[in-house]
N, C-alpha and C positions, 0 to 999 in steps of 0.2 A: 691275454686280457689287455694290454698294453696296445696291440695290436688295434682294437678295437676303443683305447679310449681317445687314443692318440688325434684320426681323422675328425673323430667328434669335437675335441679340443680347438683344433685349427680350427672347425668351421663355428664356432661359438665365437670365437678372436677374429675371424673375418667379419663374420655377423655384426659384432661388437664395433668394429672397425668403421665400417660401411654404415652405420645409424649414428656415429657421432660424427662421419664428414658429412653426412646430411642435415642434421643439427645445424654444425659450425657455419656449414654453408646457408641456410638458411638464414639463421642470426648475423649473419655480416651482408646477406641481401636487405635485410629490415633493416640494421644501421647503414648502408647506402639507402636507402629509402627514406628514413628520417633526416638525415643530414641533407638531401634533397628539397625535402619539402619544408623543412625550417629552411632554408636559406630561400625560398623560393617564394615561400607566402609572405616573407619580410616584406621584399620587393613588390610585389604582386597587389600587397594593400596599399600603398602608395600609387599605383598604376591607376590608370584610365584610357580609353579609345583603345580596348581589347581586339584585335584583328590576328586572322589568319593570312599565311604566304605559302605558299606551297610546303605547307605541314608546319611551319614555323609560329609560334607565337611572338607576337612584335604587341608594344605597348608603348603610351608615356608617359615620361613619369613628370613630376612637377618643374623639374629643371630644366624642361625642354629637353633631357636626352629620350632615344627612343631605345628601348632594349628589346633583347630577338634570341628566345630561347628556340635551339635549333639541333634537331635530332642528326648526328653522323659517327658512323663507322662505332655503332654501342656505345656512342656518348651522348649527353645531353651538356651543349655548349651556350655560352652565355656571350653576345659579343652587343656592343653600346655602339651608337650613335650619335656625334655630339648633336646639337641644335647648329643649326647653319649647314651641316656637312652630309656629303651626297653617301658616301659610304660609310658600314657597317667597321667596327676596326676591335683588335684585340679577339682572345676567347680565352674561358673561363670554363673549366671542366665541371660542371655543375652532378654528375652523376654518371657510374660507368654501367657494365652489365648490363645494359640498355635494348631490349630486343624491339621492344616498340612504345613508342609513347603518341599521345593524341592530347591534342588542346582544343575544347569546343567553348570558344569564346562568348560569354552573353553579355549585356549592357551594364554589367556592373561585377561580373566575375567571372570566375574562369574553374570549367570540368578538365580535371588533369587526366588521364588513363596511363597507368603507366608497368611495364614489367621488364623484370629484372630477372636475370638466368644466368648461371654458372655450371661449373661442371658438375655438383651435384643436388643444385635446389633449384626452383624458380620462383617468382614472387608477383603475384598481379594484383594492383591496387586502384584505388581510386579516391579523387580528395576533389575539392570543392572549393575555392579559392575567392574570398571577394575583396574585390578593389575598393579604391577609396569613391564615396560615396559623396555628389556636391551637393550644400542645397540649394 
């Protein structure tokens, strides 16, 4: 009898196993995903003169810097521009697990696309972002 409850056992405790690292995994891609877009739409409502760069989101903001959110190597990096100055300087890891993101810029906000993947969840989202508005 043992015999046979035994395998059943283990495969209930693997089962069991395998559905709370998908859980966990899941739930730590939505708080990278939250932590993301709160940090993102702070800056983003202050923005104006939304533009793409080859896949890159650049903006500016009131103080004359320009910012350049920029997809590399499963990150999504944050680097400033002052006013006056020819180059991009500094980054800022804004989000990791990054398999692709997309910015489709329009005249006063910004379509984010974005997903996020680990070794056991993936997460594909979309958000809606609008800038500061003159009149």
């Amino acid at each position: 009898m043992l015999v046979l409850l035994l395998p059943a056992l283990f495969f209930s405790a693997r089962t069991l196993e395998t559905e709370i690292k998908k859980l966990v995994s899941h739930h730590r891609l939505q708080m990278e995903y939250i932590a993301f877009v709160t940090s993102v739409q702070a800056e983003i409502r202050q923005g104006r003169g939304f533009r793409t760069d080859e896949g890159a989101l650049l903006f500016d903001l009131p103080t004359g810097e320009t910012i350049r959110y920029k997809w590399q190597k499963r990150q999504v990096v944050r680097s400033v521009k002052k006013k006056g100055e020819t180059a991009f300087k500094g980054m800022t890891v804004l989000a990791n697990h990054v398999y692709f993101i997309t910015f489709v810029p329009g005249r006063d906000k910004v379509m984010i696309d974005i997903g996020l993947q680990n070794w056991n969840a993936n997460l594909d989202m979309s958000v809606a972002v609008a800038g500061r508005v003159e009149p």
